[in-house]
PAPAVEX-374745 format. One line per 2 residues: number of its first residue (from 1); their letters; for each residue x, y, z of C-alpha. Coordinates in steps of 0.001 Angstrom, whole numbers, padded with zeros to 6 digits. Layout:
NUM) A) X,Y,Z  ...
This chain:
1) XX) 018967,040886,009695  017354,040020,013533
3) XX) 013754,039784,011610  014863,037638,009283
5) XX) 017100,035501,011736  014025,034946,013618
7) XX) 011867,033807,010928  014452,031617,009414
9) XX) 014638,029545,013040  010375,029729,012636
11) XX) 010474,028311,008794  013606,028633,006332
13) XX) 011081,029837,003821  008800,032531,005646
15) XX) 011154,035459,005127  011193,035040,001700
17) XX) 007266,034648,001509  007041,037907,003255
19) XX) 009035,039750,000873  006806,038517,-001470
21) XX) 003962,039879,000477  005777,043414,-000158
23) XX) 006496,042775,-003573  003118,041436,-005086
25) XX) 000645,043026,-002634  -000961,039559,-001890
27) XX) -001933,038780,001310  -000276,035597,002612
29) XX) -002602,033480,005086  -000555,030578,006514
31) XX) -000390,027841,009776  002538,027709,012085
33) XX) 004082,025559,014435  006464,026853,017132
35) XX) 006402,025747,020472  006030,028806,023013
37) XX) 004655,027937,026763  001547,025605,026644
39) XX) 000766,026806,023156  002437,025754,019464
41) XX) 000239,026362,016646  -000638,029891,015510
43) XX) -002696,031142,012394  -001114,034329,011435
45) XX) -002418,036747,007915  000645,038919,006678
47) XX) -000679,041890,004927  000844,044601,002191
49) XX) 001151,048035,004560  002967,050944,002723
51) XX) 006436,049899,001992  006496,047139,004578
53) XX) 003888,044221,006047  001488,043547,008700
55) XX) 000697,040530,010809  -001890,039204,012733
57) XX) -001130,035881,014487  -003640,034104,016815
59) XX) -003172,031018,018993  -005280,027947,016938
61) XX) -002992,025109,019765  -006123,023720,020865
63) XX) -009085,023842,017353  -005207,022387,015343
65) XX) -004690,019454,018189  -008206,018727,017989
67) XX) -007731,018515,013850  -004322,016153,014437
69) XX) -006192,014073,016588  -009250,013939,013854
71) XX) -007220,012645,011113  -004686,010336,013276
73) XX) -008346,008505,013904  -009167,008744,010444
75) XX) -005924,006881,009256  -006498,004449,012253
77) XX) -010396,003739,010864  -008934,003799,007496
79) XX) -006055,001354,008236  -008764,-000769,010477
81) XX) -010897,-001194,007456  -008086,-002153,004837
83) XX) -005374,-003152,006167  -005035,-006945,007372
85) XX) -004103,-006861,011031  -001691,-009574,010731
87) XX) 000659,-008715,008073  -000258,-004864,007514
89) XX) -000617,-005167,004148  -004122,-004502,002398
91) XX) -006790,-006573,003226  -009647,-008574,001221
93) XX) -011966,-005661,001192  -009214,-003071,-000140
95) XX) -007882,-006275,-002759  -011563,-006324,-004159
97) XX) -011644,-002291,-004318  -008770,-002141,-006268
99) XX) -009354,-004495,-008502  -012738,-003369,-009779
101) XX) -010873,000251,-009788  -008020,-000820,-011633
103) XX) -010294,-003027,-014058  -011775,000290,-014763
105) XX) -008563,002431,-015115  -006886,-000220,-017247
107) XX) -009596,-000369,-019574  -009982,003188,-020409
109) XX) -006117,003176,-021151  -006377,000113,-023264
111) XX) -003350,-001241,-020600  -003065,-005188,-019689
113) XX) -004245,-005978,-016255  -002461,-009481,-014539
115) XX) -003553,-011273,-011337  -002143,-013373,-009207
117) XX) -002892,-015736,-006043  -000420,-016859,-003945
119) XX) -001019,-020045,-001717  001312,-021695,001173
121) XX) 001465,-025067,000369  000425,-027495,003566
123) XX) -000442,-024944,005438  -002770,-026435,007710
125) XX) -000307,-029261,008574  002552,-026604,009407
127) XX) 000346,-024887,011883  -000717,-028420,013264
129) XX) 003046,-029193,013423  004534,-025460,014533
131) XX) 001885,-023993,016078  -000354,-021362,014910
133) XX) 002226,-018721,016272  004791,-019599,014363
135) XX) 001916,-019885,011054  001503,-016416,011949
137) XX) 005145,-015486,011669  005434,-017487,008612
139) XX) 003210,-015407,006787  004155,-012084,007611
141) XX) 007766,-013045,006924  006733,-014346,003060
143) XX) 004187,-010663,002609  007333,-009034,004075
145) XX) 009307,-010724,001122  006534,-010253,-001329
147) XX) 006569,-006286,-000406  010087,-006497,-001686
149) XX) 008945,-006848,-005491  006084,-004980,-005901
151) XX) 005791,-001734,-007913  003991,001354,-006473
153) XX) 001431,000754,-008818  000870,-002606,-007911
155) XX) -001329,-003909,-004783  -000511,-006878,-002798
157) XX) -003310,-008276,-000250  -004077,-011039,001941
159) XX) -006587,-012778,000560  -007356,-014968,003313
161) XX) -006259,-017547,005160  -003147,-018984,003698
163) XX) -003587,-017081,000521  -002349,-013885,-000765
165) XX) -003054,-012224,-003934  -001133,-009504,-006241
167) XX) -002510,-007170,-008266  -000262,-005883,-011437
169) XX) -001753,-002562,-013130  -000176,-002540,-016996
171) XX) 001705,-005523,-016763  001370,-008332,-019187
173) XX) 001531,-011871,-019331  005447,-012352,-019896
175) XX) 005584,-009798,-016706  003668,-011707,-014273
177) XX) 005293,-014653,-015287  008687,-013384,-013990
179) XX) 007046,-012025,-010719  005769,-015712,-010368
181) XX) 008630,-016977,-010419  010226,-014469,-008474
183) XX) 008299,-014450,-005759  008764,-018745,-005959
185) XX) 012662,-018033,-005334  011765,-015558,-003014
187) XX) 009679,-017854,-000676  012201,-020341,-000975
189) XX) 014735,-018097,000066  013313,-017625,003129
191) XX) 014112,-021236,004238  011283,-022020,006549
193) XX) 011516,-025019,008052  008505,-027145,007052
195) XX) 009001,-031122,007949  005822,-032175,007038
197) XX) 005598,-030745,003627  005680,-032946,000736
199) XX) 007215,-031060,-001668  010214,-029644,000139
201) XX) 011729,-029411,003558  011221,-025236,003316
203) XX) 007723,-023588,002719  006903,-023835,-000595
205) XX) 004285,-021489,-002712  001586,-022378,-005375
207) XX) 000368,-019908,-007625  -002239,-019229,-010201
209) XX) -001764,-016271,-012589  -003165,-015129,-015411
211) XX) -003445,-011704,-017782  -006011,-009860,-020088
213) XX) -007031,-006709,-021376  -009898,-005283,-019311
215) XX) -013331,-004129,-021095  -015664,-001622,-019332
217) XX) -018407,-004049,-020520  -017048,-006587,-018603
219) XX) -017044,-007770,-015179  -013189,-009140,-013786
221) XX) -015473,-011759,-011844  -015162,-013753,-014237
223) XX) -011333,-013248,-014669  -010776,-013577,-010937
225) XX) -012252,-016889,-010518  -010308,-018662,-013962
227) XX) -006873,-017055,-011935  -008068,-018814,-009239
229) XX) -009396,-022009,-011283  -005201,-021600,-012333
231) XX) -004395,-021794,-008474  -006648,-025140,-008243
233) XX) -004665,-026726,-011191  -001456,-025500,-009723
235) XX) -001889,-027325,-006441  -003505,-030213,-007885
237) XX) -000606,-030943,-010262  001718,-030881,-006987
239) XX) 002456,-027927,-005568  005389,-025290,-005345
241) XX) 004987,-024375,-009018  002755,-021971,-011082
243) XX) -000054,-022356,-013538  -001010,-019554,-016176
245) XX) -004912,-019502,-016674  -006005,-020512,-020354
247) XX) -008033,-017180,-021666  -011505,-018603,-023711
């Protein structure tokens, strides 16, 4: 009962993996982290002997630190390379990643793939008005509100400037659609104050969208730049609405 106290306060599950050890004659190899003087990590092998077990533990504090801080600056170089520093969510160069990957994916699963790019309207003139500080806020406040909607599955990006695009694996045209204009109501809900937009006294979002079944043979270049030939249209016919590309 002491032994198996003890392990219980070292892992709630070790005991029982040591009986196993007992029972099945395999060898259980494991890393474990209990704090004890200037030392907390400890590789330890627990071995079948007779009717009981054997262990060998040795101290691994200083090669397991070095391994923490290995892959803490991994995620940093990861995050650094796509993530957008701004608004921490993914970045141009992860937006284009995924959607050649998910052009791929989507295809081989015969799945719909829909796209869409999200622009602040007047943006320029609210930063000129504002400040460029309170631009900044404004758009991590509206990916903040975008994060609210999206699906694991799906990626959302800045995809520069002003813009921001969505990326919705499987979903079809009647799908992005409602995200459209969900993420409209969304932005609207936010109320920021915008006194030199033309459309509306809050920041206001146009958006180009569009939807198609992906082809191996094909490259989504060419489906990228009509969703974003359907964000031109969108802002040319006024603003704070959404246009739906028109598939040739």
């Amino acid at each position: 009962p002491l032994l198996k106290h003890f392990l219980q306060r070292l892992d709630p599950g070790l005991f029982d993996r040591l009986v196993a050890v007992v029972e099945t004659g395999e060898a259980l190899e494991e890393d474990l982290y209990y704090e004890f003087a200037e030392s907390c990590w400890y590789h330890f092998v627990a071995v079948k002997l007779g009717d009981g077990f054997a262990i060998t533990v040795r101290d691994i504090t200083p090669r397991k630190r070095l391994e923490l801080e290995l892959q803490a600056a991994n995620q940093q170089l990861y995050d650094l390379a796509h993530r957008d520093g701004l608004t921490q969510i993914a970045n141009r160069r992860s937006f284009d990643l995924t959607l050649r990957r998910e052009w791929q994916t989507q295809a081989n699963h015969q799945r719909p793939l829909s796209l869409l790019l999200i622009d602040v309207d007047y943006f320029k003139p609210y930063n000129d008005v504002y400040s460029h500080q309170k631009g900044d806020e404004c758009l991590r406040q509206i990916a903040q509100a975008l994060q609210k909607i999206t699906q694991p599955t799906d990626l959302l990006a800045r995809y520069g400037g002003e813009e921001f695009a969505l990326i919705l694996p499987g979903r079809d045209l009647k799908m992005a659609i409602a995200v459209a204009e969900n993420i409209q109501a969304l932005v609207q809900q936010l109320q920021i104050r915008h006194q030199v937009s033309d459309v509306s006294e809050y920041v206001t979002v146009s958006i180009g969208l569009g939807s198609t079944m992906p082809t191996i043979a094909l490259d989504p270049d060419p489906f990228l730049q009509q969703v974003d030939q359907a964000l031109y249209q969108a802002k040319q016919q006024g603003r704070n609405r959404y246009r739906v590309v028109e598939m040739g």
